[in-house]
N, C-alpha and C positions, 0 to 999 in steps of 0.2 A: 592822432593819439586817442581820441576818444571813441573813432568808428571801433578798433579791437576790444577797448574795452564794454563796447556796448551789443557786440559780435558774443563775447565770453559770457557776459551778463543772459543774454540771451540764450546761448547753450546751455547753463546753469540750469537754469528757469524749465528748458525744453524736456532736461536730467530728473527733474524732481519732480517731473509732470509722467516721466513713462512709470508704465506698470508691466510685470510681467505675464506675457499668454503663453499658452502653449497650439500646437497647433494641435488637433483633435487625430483619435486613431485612426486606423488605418486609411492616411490621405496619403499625396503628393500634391504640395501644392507650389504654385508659381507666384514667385515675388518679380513685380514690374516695375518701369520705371515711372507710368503713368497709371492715376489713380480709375482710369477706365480699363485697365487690362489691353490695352491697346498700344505701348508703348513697348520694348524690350524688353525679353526674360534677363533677368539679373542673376534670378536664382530659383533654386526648385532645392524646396524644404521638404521632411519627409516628418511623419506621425513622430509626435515626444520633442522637437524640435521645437529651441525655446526662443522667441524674439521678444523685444521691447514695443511695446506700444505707444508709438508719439503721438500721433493724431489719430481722431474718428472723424471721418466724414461719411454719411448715410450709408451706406453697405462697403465700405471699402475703408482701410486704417493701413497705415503708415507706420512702417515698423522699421529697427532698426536690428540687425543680425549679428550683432556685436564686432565685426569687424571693419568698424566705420563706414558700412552700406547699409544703405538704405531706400528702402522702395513700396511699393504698396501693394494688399492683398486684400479680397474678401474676408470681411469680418466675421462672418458666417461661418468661416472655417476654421477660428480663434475661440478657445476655451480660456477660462483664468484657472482653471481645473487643471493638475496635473493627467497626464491620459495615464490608462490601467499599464499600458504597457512600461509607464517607465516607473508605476508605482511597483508595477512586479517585481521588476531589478531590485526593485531596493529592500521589495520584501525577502526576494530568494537572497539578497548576501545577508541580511543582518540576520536569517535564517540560519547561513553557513559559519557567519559568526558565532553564533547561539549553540549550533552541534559542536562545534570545534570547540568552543571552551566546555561543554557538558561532561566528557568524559574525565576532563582531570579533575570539575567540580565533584563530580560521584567518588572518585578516586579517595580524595579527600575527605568526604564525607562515612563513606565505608573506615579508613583508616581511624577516625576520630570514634566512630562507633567499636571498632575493632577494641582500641584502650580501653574506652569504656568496661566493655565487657568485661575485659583482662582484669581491669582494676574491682571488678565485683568479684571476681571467681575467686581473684584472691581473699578479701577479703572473707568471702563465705568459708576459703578454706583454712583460714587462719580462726574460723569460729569454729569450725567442724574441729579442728587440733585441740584448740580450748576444751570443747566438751570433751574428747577422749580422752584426754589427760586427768579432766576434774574427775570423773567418773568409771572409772576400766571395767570394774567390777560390776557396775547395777544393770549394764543393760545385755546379759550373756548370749553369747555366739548359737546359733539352732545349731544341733548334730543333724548330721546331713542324713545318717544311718536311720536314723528312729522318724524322720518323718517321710522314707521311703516305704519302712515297714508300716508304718499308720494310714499310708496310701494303699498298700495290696492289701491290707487288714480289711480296708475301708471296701475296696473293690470285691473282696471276695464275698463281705456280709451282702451289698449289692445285688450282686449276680445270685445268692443262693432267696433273697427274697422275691429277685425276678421271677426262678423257677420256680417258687411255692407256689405265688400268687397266678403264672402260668396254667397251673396244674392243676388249682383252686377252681380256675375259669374252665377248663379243660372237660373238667370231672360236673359241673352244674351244667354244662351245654350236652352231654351225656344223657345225663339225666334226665332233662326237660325232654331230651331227643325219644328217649325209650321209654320213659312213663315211669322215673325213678328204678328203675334197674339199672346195675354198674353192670356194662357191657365193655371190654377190655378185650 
């Protein structure tokens, strides 16, 4: 009765003793039964593959592969470092998590702006009403008539100081030309 209990006692012990490795990128590597490589392949782990660490002994550690085998590998080939490759994985989903909820978050965010707005425009328009009402009379409508004529008015005075001032220039480059004789 006490060899099981001191059997369990001992697996306890061997449980809160491992630590998690990974095995490093781009390997294949071979788990044996002997801790010189010399004994049975067991198994052949690939890059990101994660075992238990039970023992270290000088270049070689004792690992367990979670499904109650256990055998031994170069340690050399054990990282406590997750490898990039399976950090990728994890970066490209929480990535695809990240787009996949973005578009209902803008969604949302557009909508709440949307009210926003609404709720200004009214309000502005609900001042603009106020003024028109207080006041109908003080601020008058332009006649469309009178400030078309005050444009051709304005354009023809324009155009006839263009051709003074033309003709001004015209008539002194004449003159300078022929030695103050108007030649025409």
């Amino acid at each position: 009765m006490r060899a099981p209990g001191i059997i369990l006692l001992g697996l306890f012990a061997l449980a809160a003793r491992a630590e998690t490795a990974y095995v490093s990128d781009d390997l294949i590597l071979g788990v044996y039964s002997e801790k010189n490589q010399q004994g049975s392949r067991l198994a052949t782990l690939h890059s990101g593959a994660s075992v238990e660490v039970l023992v270290r002994e000088d270049e070689f550690a004792q690992v367990s592969m979670g499904n109650d085998r256990i055998g031994w590998v170069k340690a050399s080939f054990l990282t406590a470092h997750e490898p990039a490759a399976i950090r990728l994985k994890s970066l490209e989903a929480e990535l695809a998590r990240i787009k996949s909820s973005t578009p209902a978050m803008a969604e949302a965010a557009a909508r709440s702006e949307l009210e926003t707005l609404k709720q200004e425009l009214d309000a502005k328009q609900r001042e603009l009403d106020a003024l028109r009402s207080a006041a109908p009379a003080a601020v008058p409508s332009p006649n469309r008539g009178d400030s078309i004529g005050l444009i051709v008015i304005a354009g023809l005075l324009c155009l006839a100081a263009g051709f003074g001032l033309g003709y001004a220039a015209l008539a002194r480059r004449i003159r300078e030309k022929f030695g103050g004789i108007k030649v025409y």
